[in-house]
N, C-alpha and C positions, 0 to 999 in steps of 0.2 A: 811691660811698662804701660802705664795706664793714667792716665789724667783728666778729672772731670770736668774742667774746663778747659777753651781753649790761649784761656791769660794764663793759666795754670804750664801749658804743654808752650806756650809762645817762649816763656820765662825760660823754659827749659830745652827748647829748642834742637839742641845739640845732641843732647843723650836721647832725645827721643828719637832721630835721626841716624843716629850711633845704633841703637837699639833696633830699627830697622834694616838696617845695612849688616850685620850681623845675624840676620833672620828671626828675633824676638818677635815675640807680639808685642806693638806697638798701636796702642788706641787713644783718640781722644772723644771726650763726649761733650757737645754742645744740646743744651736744653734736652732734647727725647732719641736725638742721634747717636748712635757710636758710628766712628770711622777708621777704620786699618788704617796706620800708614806703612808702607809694604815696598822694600827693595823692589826695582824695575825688572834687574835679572830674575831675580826669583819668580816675580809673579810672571812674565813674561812665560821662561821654564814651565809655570804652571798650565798656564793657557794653553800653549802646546800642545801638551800633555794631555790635556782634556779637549782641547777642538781639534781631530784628529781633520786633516782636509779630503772633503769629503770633491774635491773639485776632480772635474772627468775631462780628458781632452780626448779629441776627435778630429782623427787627420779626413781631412774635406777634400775634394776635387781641388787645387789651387792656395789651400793653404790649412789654416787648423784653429779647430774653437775650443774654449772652457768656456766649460758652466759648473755654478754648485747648485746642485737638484732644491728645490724649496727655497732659494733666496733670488730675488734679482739681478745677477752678477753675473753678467758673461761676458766672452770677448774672442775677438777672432785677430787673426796676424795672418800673415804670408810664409813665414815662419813657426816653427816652434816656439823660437827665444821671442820674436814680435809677440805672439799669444799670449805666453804666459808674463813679460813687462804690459802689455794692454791689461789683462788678468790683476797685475798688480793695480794699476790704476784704476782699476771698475772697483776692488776692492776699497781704497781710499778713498773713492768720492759713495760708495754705500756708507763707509764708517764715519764721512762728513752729514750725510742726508742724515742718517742715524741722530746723530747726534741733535743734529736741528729740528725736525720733524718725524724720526722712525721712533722716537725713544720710547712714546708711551702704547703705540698702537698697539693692539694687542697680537697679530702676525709679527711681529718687528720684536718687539718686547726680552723676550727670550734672547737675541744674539749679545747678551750685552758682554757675554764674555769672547766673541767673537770681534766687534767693538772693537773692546779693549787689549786683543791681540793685536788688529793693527797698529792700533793710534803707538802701541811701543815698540815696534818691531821696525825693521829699514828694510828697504828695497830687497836686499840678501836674504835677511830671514825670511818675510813672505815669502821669497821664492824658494829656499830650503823647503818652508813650510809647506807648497804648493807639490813642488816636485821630488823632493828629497836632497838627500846630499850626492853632488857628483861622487863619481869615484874613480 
């Protein structure tokens, strides 16, 4: 489903929405832009899928750190479980700074689908995503 403008795709709203939600391609295009609109599961799924987490924990004298190699993102606890909720937090305020001042620098640039892992994912999936799934 496909609409070249966005009075066009507003009108229509619903099936365009429908259409997303069902995993169609769904596009609209404003002047020189096309843009997906894309179920949240799905593309979330997606991300996943493609940012494998690349973060390393490291039990320390006193307690334990993650880091992801090449990003600004660590964090230490007294704990495991402390480490990897701090982990999640250092990840949400990167995906804030991201968003405000990392987006065009050219180090930074690249994570956008790293980003947009977060910004849809909750406290749980990060930490699935981070650690795996208990068993």
């Amino acid at each position: 489903m496909h609409f070249d403008s966005y009075t066009d795709a507003r009108t229509h709203l619903k099936d365009l929405l429908d259409a997303a939600e069902k995993g169609r391609v769904a596009t609209i295009r404003r002047d020189h832009a096309r843009t997906a609109v894309v179920d949240v599961v799905r593309l979330q799924h997606v991300l996943v899928s493609m940012n494998q987490p690349r973060a390393h924990v490291v039990a320390e004298s006193g307690g334990w750190s993650v880091f992801i190699p090449g990003l600004p993102i660590s964090a230490d606890g007294a704990t495991f479980d402390e480490a990897i909720a701090e982990m999640i937090t250092s990840l949400r305020e990167y995906a804030q700074d991201w968003q405000e001042r990392l987006l065009e620098t050219p180090n930074h640039r690249d994570n956008w689908g790293l980003v947009q892992l977060i910004g849809l994912s909750d406290d749980a999936q990060l930490r699935e995503w981070l650690v795996g799934v208990a068993e």
